[in-house]
C-alpha positions in Angstrom: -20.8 -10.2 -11.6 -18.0 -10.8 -14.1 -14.1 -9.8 -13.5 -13.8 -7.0 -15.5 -10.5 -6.2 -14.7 -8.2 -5.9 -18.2 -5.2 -7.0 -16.5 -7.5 -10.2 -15.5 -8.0 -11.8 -18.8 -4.3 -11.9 -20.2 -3.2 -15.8 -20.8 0.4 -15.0 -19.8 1.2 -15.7 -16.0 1.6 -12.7 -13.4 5.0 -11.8 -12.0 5.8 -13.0 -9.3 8.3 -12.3 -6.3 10.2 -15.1 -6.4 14.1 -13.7 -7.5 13.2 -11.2 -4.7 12.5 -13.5 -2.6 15.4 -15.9 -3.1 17.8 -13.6 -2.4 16.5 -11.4 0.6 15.0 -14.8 1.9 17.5 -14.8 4.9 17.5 -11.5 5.5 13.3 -11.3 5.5 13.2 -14.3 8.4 16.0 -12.6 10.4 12.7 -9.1 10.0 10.2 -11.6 10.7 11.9 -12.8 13.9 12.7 -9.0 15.0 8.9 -8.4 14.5 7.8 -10.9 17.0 10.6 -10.4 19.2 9.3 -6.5 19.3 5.5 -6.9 19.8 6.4 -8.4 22.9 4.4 -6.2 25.6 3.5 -7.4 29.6 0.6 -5.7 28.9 -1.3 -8.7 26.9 -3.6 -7.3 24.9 -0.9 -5.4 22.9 0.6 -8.9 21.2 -2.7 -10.2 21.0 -3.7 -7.1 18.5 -0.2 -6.7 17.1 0.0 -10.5 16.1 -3.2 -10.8 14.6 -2.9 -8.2 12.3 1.0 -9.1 11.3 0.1 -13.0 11.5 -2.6 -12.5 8.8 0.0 -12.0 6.3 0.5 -9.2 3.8 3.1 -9.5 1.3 5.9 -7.6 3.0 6.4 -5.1 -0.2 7.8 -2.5 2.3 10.1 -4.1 4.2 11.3 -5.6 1.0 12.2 -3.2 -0.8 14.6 -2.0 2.1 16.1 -5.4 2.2 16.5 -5.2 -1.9 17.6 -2.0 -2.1 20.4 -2.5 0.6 21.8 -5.2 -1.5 21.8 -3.5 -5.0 23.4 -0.9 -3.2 26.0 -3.4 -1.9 25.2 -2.4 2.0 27.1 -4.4 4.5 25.4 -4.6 8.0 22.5 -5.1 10.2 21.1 -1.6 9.8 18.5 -2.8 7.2 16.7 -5.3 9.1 15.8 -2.6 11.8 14.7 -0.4 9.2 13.0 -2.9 7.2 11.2 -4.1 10.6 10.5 -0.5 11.7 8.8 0.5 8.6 6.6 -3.0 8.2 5.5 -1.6 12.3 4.4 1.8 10.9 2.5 0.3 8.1 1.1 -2.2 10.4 0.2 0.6 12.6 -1.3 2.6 9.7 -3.3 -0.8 8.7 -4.7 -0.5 12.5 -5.8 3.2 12.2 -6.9 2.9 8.6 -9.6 0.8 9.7 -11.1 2.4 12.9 -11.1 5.5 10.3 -13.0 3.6 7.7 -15.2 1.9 9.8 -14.2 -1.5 7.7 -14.8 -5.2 8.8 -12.1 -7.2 7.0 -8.5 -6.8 6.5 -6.4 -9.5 5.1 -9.0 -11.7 5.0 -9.5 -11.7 8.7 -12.0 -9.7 10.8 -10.4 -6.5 11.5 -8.8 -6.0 14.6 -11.4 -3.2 15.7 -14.4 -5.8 15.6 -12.8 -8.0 18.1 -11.0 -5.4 20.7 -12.5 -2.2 19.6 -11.4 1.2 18.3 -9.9 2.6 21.0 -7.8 -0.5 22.0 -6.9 -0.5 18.0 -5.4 2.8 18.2 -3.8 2.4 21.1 -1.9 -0.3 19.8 -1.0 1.3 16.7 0.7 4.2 19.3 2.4 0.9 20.4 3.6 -0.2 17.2 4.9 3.2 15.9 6.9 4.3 18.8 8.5 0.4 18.8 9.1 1.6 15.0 11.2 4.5 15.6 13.0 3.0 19.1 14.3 0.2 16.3 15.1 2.3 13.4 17.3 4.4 16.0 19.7 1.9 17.2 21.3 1.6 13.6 22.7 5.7 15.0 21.8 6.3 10.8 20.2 10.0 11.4 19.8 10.6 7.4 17.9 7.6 7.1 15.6 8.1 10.6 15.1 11.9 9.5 13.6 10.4 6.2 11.3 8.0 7.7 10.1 10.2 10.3 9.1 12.5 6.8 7.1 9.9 5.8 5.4 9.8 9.0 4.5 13.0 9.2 3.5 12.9 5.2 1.2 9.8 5.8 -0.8 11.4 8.7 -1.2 14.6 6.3 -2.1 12.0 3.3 -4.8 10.6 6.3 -6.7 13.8 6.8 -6.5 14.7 2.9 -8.7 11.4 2.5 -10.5 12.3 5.4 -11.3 15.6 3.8 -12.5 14.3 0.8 -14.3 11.8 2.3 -18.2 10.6 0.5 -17.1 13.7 -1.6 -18.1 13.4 -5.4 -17.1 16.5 -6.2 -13.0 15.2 -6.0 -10.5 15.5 -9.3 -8.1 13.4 -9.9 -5.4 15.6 -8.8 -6.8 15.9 -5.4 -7.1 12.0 -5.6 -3.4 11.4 -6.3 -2.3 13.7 -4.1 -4.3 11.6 -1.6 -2.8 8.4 -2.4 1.1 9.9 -3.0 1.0 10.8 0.7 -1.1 8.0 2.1 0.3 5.2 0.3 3.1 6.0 -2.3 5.4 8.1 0.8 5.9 4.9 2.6 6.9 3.3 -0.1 9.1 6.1 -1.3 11.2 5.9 2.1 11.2 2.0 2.0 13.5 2.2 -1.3 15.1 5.1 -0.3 16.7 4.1 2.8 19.0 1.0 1.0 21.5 3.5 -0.8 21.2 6.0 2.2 22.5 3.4 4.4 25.1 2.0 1.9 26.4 5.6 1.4 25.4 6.2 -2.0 25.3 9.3 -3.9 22.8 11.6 -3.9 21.6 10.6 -7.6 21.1 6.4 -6.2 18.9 8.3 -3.1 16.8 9.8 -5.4 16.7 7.1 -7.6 15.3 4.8 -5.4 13.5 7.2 -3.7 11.4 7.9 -7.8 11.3 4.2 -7.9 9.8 3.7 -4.7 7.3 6.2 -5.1 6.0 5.5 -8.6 5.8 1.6 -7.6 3.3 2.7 -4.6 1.6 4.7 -7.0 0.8 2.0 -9.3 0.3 -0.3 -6.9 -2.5 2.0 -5.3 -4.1 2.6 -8.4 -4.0 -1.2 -9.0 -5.6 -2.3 -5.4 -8.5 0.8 -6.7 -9.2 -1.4 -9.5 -9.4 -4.7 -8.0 -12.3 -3.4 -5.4 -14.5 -3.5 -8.2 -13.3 -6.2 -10.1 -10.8 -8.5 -8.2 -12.1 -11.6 -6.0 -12.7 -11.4 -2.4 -11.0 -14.9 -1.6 -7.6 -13.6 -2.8 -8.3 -9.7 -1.8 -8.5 -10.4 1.4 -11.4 -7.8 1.6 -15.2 -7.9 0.2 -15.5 -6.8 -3.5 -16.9 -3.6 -3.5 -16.0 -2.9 0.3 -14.2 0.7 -1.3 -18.1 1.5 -2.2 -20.2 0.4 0.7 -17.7 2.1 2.8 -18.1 5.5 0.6 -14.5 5.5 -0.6 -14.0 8.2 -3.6 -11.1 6.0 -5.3 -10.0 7.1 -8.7 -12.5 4.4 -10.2 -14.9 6.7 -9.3 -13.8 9.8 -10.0 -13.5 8.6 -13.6 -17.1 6.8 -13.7 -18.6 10.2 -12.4 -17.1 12.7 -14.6 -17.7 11.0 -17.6 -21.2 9.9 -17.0 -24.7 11.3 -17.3 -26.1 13.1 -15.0 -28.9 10.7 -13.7 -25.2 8.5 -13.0 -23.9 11.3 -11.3 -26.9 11.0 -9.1 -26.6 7.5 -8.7 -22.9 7.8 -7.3 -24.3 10.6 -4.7 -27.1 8.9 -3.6 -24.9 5.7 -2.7 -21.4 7.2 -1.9 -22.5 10.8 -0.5 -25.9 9.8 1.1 -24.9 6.0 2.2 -28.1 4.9 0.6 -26.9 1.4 -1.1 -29.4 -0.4 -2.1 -29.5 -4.5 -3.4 -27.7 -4.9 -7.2 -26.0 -1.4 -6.1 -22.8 -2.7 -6.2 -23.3 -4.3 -9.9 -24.4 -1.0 -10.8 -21.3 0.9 -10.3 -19.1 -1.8 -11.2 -21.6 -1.8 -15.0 -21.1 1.6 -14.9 -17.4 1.4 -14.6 -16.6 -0.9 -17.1 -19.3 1.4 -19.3 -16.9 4.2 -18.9 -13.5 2.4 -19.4 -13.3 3.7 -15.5 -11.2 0.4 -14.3 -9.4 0.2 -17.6 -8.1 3.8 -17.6 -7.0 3.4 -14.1 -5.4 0.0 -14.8 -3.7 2.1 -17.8 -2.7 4.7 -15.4 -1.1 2.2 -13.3 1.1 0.9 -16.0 2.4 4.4 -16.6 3.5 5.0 -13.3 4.7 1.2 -13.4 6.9 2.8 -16.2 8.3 5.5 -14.6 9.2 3.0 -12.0 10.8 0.7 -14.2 12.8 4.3 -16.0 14.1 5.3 -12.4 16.4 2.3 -12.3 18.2 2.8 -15.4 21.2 4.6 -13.7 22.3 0.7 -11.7 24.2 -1.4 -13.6 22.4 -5.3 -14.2 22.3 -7.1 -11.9 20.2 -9.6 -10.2 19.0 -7.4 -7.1 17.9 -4.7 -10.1 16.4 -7.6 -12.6 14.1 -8.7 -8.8 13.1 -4.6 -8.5 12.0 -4.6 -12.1 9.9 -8.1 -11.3 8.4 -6.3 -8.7 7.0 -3.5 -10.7 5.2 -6.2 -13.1 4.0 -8.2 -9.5 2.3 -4.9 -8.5 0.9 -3.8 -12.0 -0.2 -7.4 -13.1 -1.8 -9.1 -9.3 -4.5 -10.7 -10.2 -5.3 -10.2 -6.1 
């Protein structure tokens, strides 16, 4: 099976996160050290689960966008390393959940937590992780800042059930979809970026600001990791192509494929995501199908426009190199080839 990803085949190299990078580098090792130092637990099993699920990696998108929207802000303090730590725990802690809920094997390339200690132990530990969140993002005494995390909290459990809801469900449109993936994915996001110019005292119109651009960048970033099930490359997914399918995942992909196609696809897609009854080659199938109906293409596009709207929300901060990193960003999550 081919890449048939759009965003795959351009010659010109993806964005990276390096000018992020360079200059919240000291501030993301003093994070990384906070993490450790919190998963710390007498009971042993705790670290053991934390740390194999936050020593497998990730990109630290969340987190970073606390640390980078602190400094365009011009913040001075140690309130955004708590924050930035305490959100990375809650996502962690979603991760954990997220995959007792979808029953799934792999997760940043490792085998998911819940295969080695089992679901309840998994769950447990994500308790762990998000009341450590919340102890941390206290001490900074930043209420504004706590009251909108806690939001997202509550919005990502709601965003949880939504998918929950619509689970194997053929029948979803792509307004339910997005709705899904704005509170499941996009609201953490949202917060991360929101937080920097709350803590730095900044007006109202720089909260909302980063607050849009947070929100459309998790979007897009969604929309993008949708795509890459069906046409990305295990290795660097960190996940099985095609693991959104075998696991009966209605991601917009889908939604697309099955309204536009005929209806002996439509009964293909119900068969295999509604019944569970995947058969050999089933996998090619719906990716054929896909790329058939522009279904990856379209959502790529789709990505690029929230991308946009991302890019737009930022126009109100004067240049500088904290915004010129943000704006990388947007390209990193539209263009990942992973």
């Amino acid at each position: 099976m081919g890449i048939v990803i759009p965003l795959e085949e351009r010659e010109e190299k993806a964005a990276g996160l390096d000018s992020l990078l360079a200059l919240i580098g000291p501030d993301l090792q003093r994070v990384n050290q906070l993490i450790l130092q919190r998963t710390g637990s007498d009971v042993t099993t705790i670290p053991e689960v934390a740390n194999h699920l936050i020593s497998a990696g990730g990109k630290r998108l969340r987190p970073m966008l606390v640390l980078a929207t602190a400094g365009m802000c011009g913040y001075r303090g140690d309130g955004h390393i708590k924050f930035a730590a305490g959100i990375e725990f809650m996502h962690t802690a979603t991760l954990l959940h997220d995959d007792v809920v979808d029953e799934s094997d792999m997760r940043r390339g490792k085998i998911a937590a819940r295969m080695l200690w089992g679901n309840e132990t998994c769950v447990l530990v994500g308790d762990f992780l998000l009341g450590h969140a919340f102890k941390m993002m206290v001490e900074p005494g930043v209420l504004p800042c706590l009251s909108v995390v806690s939001q997202a909290a509550a919005v990502i459990a709601e965003g949880e059930i939504l998918q929950l809801n619509s689970a194997k469900d053929t029948q979803t449109t792509e307004d339910a979809y997005m709705a899904v993936i704005r509170s499941k994915t996009a609201e953490l996001f949202a917060a991360a970026a929101e937080v920097g110019p709350m803590l730095s005292g900044r007006p109202k119109a720089d909260e909302a600001a980063c607050r849009s651009y947070g929100m459309n960048l998790g979007i897009a970033f969604q929309l993008i990791d949708d795509a890459l099930d069906y046409g990305g490359q295990s290795a660097k997914l960190g996940k099985n192509v095609g693991d959104d399918f075998r696991e009966g995942k209605i991601t917009l992909p889908v939604v697309l494929a099955f309204r536009r196609g005929s209806e002996n696809e439509r009964e293909f897609w119900r068969r295999t995501l509604e019944k569970g009854e995947i058969a050999d080659g089933d996998v090619e199938t719906a990716c054929a199908l896909m790329k058939k109906h522009d279904a990856l293409k379209d959502t790529v596009e789709r990505a690029s426009h929230y991308g946009a709207i991302a890019r737009d929300a930022l126009e109100i901060f004067p240049a500088s190199p904290w915004k010129s990193a943000l704006l990388e960003v947007v390209d990193f999550c539209v263009q990942r080839a992973y």
